[in-house]
C-alpha positions as CSV (number, residue, x, y, z in Angstrom):
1,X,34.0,-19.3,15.6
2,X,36.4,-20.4,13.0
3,X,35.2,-24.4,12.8
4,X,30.9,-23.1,12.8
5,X,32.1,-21.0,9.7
6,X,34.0,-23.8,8.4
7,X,30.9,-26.3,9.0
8,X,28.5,-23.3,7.5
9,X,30.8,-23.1,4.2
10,X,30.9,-27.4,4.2
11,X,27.4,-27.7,3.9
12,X,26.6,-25.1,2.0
13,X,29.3,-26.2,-0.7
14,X,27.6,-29.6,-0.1
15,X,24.3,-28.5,-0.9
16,X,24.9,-26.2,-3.7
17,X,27.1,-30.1,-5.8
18,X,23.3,-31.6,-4.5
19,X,21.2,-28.7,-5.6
20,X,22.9,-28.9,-9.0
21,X,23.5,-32.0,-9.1
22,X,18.8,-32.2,-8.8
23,X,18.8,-29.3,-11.6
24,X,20.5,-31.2,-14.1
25,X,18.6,-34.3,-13.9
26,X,15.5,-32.9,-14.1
27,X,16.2,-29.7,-16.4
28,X,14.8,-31.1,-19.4
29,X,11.3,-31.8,-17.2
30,X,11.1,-28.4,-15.3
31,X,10.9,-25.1,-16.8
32,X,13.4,-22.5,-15.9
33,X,11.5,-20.8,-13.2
34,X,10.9,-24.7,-11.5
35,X,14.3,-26.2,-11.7
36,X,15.7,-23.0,-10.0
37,X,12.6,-22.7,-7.2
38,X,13.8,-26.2,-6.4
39,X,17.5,-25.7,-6.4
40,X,16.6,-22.5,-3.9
41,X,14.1,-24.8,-2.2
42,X,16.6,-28.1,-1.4
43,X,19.6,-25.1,-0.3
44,X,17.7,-23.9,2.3
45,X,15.8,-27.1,3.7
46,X,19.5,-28.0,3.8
47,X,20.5,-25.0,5.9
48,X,18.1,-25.6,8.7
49,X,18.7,-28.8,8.7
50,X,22.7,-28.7,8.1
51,X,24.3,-25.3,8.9
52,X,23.7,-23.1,12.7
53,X,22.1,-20.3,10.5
54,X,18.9,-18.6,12.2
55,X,15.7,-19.9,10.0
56,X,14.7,-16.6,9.5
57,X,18.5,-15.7,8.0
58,X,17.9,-18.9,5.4
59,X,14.4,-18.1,4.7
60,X,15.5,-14.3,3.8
61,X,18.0,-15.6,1.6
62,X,16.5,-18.0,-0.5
63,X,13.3,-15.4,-1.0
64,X,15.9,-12.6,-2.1
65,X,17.5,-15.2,-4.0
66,X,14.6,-16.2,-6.0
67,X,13.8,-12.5,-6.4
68,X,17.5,-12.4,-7.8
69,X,16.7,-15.3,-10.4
70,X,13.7,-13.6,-11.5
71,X,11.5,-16.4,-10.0
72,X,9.2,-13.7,-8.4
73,X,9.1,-10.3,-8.9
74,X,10.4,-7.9,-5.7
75,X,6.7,-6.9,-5.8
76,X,5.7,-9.9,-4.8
77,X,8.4,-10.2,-1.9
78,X,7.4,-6.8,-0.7
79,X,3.4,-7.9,-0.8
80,X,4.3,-11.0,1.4
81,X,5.7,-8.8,3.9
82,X,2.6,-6.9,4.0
83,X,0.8,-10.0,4.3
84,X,-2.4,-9.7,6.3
85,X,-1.2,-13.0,8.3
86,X,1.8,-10.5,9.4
87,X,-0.7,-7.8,10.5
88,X,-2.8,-10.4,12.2
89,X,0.1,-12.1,14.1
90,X,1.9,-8.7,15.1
91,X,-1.4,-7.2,16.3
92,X,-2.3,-10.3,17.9
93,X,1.3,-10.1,20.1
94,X,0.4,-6.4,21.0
95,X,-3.4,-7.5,22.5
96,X,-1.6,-10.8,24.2
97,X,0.8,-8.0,26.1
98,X,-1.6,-5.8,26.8
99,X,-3.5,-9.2,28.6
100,X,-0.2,-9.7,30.6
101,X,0.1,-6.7,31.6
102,X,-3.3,-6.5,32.8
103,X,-3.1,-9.3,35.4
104,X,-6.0,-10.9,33.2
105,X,-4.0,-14.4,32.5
106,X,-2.6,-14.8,35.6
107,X,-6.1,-14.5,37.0
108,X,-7.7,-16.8,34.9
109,X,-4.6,-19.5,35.7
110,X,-5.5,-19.4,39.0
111,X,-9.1,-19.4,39.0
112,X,-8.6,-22.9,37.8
113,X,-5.3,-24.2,39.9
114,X,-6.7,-22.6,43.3
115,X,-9.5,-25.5,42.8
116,X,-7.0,-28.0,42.8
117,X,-7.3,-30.6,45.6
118,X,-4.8,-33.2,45.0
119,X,-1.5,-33.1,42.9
120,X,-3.5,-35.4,39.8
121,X,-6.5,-32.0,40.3
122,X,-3.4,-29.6,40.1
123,X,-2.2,-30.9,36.9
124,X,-5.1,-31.2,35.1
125,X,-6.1,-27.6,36.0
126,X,-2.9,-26.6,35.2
127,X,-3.2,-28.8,31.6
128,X,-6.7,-26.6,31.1
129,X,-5.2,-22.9,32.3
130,X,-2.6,-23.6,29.5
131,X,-5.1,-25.1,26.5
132,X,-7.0,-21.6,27.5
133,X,-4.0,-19.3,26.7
134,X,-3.6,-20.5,23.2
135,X,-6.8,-18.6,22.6
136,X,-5.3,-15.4,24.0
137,X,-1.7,-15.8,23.6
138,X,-0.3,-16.1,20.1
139,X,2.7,-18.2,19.2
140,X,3.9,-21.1,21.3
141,X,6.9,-18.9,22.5
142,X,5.0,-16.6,23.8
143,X,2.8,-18.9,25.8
144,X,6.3,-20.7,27.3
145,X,7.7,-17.2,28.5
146,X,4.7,-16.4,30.2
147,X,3.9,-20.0,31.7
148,X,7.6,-19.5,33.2
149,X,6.8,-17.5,36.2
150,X,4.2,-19.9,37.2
151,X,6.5,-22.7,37.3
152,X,9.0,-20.9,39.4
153,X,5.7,-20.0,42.1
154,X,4.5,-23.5,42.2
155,X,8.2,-25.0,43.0
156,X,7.8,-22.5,45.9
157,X,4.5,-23.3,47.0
158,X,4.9,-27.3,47.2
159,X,7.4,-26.8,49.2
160,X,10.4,-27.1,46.6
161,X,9.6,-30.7,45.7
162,X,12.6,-31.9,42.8
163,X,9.9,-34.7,41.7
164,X,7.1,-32.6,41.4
165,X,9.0,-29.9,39.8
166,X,10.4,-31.9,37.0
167,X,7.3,-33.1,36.5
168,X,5.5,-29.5,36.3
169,X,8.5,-28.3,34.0
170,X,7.4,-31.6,31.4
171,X,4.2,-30.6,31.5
172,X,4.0,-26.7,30.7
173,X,6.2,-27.2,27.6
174,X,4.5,-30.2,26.5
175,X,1.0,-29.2,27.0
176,X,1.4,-25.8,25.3
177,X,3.3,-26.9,22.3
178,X,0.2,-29.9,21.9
179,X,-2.5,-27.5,22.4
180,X,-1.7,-24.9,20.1
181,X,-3.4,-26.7,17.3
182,X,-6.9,-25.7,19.5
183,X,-6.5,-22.0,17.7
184,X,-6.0,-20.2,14.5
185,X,-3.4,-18.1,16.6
186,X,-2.0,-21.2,18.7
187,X,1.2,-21.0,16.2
188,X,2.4,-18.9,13.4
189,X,2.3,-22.6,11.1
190,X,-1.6,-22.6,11.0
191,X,-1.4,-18.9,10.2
192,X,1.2,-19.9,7.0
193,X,-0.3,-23.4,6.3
194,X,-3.7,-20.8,5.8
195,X,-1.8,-18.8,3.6
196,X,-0.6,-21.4,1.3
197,X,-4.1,-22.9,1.0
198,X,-5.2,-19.2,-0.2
199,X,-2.2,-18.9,-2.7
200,X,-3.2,-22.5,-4.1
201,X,-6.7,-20.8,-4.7
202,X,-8.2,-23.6,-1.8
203,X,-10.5,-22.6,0.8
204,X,-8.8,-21.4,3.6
205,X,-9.8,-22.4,7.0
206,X,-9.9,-19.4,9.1
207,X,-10.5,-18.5,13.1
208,X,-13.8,-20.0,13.8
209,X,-13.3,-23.0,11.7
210,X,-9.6,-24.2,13.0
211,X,-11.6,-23.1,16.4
212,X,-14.2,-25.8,15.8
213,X,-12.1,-28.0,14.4
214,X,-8.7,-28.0,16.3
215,X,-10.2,-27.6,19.8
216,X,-11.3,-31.3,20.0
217,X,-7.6,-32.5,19.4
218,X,-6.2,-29.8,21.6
219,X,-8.3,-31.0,24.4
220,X,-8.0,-34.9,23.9
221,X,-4.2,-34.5,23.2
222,X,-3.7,-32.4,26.3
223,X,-5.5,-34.6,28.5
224,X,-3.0,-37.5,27.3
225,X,0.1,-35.7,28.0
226,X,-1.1,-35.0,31.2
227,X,-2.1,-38.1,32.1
228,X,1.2,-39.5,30.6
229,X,3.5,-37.4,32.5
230,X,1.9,-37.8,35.3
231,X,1.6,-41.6,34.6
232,X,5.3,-41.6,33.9
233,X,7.0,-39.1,36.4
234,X,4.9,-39.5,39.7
235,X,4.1,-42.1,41.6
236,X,0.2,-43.1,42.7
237,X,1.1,-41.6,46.2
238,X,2.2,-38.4,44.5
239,X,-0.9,-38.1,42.8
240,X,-3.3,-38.4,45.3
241,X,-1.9,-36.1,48.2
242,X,-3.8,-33.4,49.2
243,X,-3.1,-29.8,48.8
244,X,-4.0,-26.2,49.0
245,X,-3.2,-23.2,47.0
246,X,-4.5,-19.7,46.5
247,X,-4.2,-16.7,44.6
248,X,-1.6,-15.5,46.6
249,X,0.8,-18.7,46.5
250,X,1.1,-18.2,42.8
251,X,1.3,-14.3,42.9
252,X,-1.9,-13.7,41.2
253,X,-4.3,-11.4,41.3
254,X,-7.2,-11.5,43.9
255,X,-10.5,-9.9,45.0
256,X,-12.7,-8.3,42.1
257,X,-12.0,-7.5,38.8
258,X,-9.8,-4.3,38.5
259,X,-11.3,-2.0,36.2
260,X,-8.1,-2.6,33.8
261,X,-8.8,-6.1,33.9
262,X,-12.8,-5.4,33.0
263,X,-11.8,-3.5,30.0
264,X,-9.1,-5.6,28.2
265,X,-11.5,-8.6,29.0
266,X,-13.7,-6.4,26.8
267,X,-11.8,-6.4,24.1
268,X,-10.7,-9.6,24.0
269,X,-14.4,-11.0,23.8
270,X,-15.0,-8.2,21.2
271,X,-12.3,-9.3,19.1
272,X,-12.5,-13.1,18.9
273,X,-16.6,-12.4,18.5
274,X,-15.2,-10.5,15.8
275,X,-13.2,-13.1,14.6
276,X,-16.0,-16.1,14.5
277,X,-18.1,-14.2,12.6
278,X,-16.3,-12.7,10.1
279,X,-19.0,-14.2,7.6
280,X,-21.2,-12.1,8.7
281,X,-19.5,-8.4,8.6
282,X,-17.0,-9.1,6.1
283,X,-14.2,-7.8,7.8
284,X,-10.9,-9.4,7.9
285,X,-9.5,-10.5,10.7
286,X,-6.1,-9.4,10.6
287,X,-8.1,-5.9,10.8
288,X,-10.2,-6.7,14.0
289,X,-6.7,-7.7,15.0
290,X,-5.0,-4.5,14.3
291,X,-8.2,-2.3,15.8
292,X,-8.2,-4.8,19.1
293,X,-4.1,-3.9,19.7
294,X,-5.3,0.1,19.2
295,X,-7.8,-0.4,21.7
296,X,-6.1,-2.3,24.3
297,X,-3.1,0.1,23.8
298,X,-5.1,3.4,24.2
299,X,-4.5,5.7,27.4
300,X,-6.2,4.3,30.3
301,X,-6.8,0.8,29.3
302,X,-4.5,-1.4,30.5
303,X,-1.6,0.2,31.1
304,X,0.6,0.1,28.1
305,X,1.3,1.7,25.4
306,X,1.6,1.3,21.5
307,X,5.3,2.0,21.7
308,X,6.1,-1.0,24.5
309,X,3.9,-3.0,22.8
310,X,5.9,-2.9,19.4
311,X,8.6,-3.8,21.4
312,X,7.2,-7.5,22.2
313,X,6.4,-7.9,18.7
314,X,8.5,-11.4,17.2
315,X,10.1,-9.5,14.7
316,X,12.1,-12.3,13.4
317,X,9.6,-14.8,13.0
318,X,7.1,-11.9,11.5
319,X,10.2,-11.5,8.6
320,X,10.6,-15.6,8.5
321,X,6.8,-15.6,7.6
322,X,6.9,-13.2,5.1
323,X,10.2,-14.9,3.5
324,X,8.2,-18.7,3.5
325,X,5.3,-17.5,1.9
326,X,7.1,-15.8,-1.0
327,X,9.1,-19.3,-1.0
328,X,5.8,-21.2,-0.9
329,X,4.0,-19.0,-3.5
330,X,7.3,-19.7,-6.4
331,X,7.2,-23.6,-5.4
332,X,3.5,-23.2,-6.3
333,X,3.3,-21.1,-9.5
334,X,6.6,-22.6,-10.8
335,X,5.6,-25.9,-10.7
336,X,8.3,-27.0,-8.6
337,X,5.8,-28.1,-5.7
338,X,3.9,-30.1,-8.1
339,X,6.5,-32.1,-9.6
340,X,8.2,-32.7,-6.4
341,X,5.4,-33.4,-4.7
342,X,4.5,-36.5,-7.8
343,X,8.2,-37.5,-7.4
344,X,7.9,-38.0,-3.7
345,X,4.9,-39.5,-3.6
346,X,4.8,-41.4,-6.8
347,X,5.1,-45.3,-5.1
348,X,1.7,-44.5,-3.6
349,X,0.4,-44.6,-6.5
350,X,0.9,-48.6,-7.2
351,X,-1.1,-49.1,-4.0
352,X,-4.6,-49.0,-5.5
353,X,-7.3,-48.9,-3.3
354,X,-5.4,-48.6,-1.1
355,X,-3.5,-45.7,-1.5
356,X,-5.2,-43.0,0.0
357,X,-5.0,-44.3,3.4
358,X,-1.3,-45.0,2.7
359,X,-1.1,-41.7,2.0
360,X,-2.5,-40.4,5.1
361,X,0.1,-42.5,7.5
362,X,2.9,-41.1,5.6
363,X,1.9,-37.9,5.9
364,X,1.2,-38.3,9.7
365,X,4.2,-39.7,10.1
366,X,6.4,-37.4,8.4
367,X,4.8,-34.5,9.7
368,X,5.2,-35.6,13.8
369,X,8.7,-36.9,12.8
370,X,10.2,-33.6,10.9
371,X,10.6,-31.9,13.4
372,X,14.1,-34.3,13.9
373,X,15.7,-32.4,11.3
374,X,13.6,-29.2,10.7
375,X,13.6,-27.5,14.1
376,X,10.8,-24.6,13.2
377,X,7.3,-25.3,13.1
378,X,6.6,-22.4,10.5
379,X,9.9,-23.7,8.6
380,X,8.1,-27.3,8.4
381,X,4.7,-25.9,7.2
382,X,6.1,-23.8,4.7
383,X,8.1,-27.1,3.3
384,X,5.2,-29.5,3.6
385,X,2.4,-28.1,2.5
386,X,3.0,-27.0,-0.9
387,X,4.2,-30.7,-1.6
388,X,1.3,-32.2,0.7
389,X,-1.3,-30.4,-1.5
390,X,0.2,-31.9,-5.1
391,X,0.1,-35.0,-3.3
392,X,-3.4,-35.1,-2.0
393,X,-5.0,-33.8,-5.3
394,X,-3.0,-36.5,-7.5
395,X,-4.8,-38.9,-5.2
396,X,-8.1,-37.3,-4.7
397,X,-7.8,-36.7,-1.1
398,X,-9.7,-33.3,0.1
399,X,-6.3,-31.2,0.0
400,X,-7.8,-29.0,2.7
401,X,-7.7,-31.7,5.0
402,X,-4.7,-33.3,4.4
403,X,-2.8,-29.6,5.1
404,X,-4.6,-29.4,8.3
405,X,-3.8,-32.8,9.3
406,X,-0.2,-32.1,8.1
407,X,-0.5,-29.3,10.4
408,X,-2.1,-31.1,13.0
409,X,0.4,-34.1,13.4
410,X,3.3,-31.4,13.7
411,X,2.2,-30.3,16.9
412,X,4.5,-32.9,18.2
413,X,8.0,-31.9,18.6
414,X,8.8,-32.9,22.2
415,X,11.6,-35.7,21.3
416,X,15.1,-33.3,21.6
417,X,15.9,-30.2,24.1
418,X,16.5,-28.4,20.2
419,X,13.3,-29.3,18.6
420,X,11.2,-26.8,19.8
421,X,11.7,-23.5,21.8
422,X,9.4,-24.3,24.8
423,X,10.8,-27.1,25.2
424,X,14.1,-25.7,25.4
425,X,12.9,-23.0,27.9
426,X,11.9,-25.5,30.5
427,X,14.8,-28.0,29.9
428,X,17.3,-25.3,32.3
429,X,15.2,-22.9,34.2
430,X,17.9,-21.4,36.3
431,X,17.5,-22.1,40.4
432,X,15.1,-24.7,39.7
433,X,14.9,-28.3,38.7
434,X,15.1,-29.4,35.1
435,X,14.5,-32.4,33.2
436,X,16.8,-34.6,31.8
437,X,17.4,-35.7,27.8
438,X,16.5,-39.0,29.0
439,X,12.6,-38.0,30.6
440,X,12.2,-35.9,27.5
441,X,12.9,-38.6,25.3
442,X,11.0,-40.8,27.8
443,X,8.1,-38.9,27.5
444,X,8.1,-38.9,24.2
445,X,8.1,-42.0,22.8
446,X,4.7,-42.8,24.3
447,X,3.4,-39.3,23.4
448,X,4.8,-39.5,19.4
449,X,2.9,-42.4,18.5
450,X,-0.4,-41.6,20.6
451,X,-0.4,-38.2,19.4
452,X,0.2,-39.4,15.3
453,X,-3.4,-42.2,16.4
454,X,-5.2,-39.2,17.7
455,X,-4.7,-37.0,14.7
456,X,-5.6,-39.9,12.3
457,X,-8.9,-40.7,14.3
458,X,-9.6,-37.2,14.1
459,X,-9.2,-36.9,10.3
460,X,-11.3,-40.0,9.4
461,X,-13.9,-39.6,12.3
462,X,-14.5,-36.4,14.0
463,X,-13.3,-33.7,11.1
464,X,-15.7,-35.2,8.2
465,X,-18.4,-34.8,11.2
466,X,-17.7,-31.2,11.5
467,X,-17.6,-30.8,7.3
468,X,-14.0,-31.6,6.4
469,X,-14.0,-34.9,5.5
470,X,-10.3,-37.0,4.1
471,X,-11.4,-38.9,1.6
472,X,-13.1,-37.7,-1.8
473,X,-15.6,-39.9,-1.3
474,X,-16.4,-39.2,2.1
């Protein structure tokens, strides 16, 4: 206890001779309000980088902080928290439970693995079932916890296999944390990088458009980690035996549809209808949101009440998204984001013609690669967006883009046990066997640089398709 509190008072001592250190060098460019925003700003990038500190903890701080400094007003920290991303989120959690607790999504799951024929037909049903969940199922945590029983029934059914097992517990992870950029809901990121588009005064993107344009990746980057774990982690024998499973082997539900499972499934299609076509009624989604979680937690639905399903919400990360987007909205208004933003990407400047296209490999490259030293997923959209969209507009890229493929590209954060939660989840399920540091880190150095190629083909030649094109000119 005594040397984590020395470390947390080390770096933070550290950081504060930096963060002043950045003020007075650039105080007589910055107004007030920017210079402190960015000595708040570097303190806590530094503290989830640095210091063992929960991200929601640092992100709490440094929004009370700026709050303290008169940066924003306690108004504004109080509207953040009453964000309609936070309704839409929470509500979201509620439906998901409600889902679970059903027997819907273990149905669905295996209505595709019970169709499996070989061990390669297993894993890519498997690789579907879990791109399917990220429709239902918001947050990548969320997906992980669920997708855990499933693992622990399969190592039963094949017969306790290690091989096939490690294999399986690779996969889950993987495929749900690559996947998740198929929905608007798939991680609480999209819902923040959304958020600071809309304070920017940019046009947001939305459930039916990340829909549209997210579900190609999702599918084309899940069917690669498939194929490369199962390229990498099982031999050609493996893959072609034969098997057999049914409902039963994975404890799912069988027979018809019970009437709880008819009714939530209801609900669900009424819900995401009423999400894709927002446009038309005008309302907002986090509302359809809040309305679907009444419905699905009214007596004699599915079984669960408004009370439990509070209870699942993700608390902490609905407070660390209220905190970041009261950060993100100071970086913006101060001017911080926008001169940091020109300082960092100044050089690309020089590059002439070419600089656009420079501009898109750094940002692919930074966004796969941060999550080395920021481990959250919301904690790196709230960081790099703001300074993605000075960038993009001092260069005329489409800013829109450039946040979703900034998004996009962070998807990957497979390379440590610590860099994302699913991953740690599978890395030690207890009684069964895990993977090792060395087939994570395997795994991904073929699935880093494929996944930053797909996201780049994607922004020059499938999104300006589908109206969301890179390049001003485009």
């Amino acid at each position: 206890m005594t040397s984590t509190k020395n470390l947390v008072a080390a770096t933070i001592a550290t950081a504060l001779i930096v963060a002043i250190s950045a003020f007075s060098l650039t105080g007589s460019e910055l107004p007030r309000e920017a210079g402190l925003t960015l000595v708040i700003f570097v303190l806590a990038v530094w503290a989830w980088i640095f210091t063992p500190l929960a991200d929601v903890y640092v992100a709490l701080a440094a929004a009370c902080s700026l709050v303290v400094f008169s940066v924003i007003d306690s108004e504004d920290l109080a509207e953040s928290l009453g964000n309609e991303t936070i309704w839409l989120l929470f509500a979201a959690v509620v439906m998901a439970e409600g889902i679970s607790r059903s027997g819907l999504s273990s149905r669905i799951v295996a209505t595709l693995i019970t169709r499996a024929r070989t061990f390669t037909g297993l894993f890519w049903m498997i690789t579907l079932a879990l791109m399917c969940t990220a429709f239902l199922v918001p947050s990548t945590s969320g997906r992980a916890a669920l997708a855990l029983p499933l693992l622990a029934s399969l190592h039963e059914a094949l017969g306790r296999r290690e091989r096939l097992t490690r294999a399986l517990s690779l996969l889950i992870p993987s495929v749900i944390l690559i996947s998740a950029v198929s929905s608007y809901i798939g991680a609480g990121a999209h819902l923040i990088t959304d958020q600071i588009l809309d304070a920017n005064d940019l046009e947001t993107i939305g459930f039916l458009r990340w829909m549209i344009l997210g579900s190609g990746l999702g599918l084309v980057a899940s069917a690669l980690t498939c194929a490369l774990v199962m390229g990498i982690f099982l031999d050609r024998e493996e893959r072609k035996e034969s098997l057999q499973l049914t409902a039963a082997d994975i404890d799912a539900p069988t027979g018809e549809f019970s009437a709880a499972e008819q009714r939530v499934l209801t609900i669900v299609i009424a819900a995401v209808v009423g999400w894709c076509t927002e446009s038309i009624h005008g309302v907002e989604p986090a509302i359809i949101a809040v309305l679907g979680a009444l419905a699905i937690t009214a007596p004699g639905v599915a079984g669960l009440t408004l009370t439990d399903g509070l209870k699942k919400a993700p608390w902490p990360l609905l407070v660390f998204m209220a905190a970041t987007l009261a950060l993100g909205k100071a970086l913006v208004e101060s001017g911080a984001a926008e001169w940091l933003g020109e300082a960092l990407f100044a050089p690309l400047q020089g590059w002439g013609d070419i600089a656009q296209w420079g501009f898109l490999l750094v940002l692919i490259a930074v966004s796969t690669y941060a999550h080395l030293m920021i481990q959250s997923r919301s904690a790196r959209s709230a960081v790099l967006i703001p300074l993605v969209l000075t960038a993009a507009t001092s260069l005329g890229v489409n800013p829109v883009a450039a946040a979703f493929a900034s998004t996009a590209a962070a998807g990957f954060c497979h390379t440590l046990t610590s860099s994302a939660k699913p991953v740690a989840l599978f890395s030690q399920v207890e009684d069964l066997p895990g993977y090792s540091a060395a087939d994570l880190l395997k795994l991904s150095l073929w699935l880093g640089p494929a996944h930053g190629v797909l996201v780049a083909i994607f922004t020059v030649s499938v999104w300006p398709l589908l109206g969301m094109p890179f390049f001003a000119s485009a």
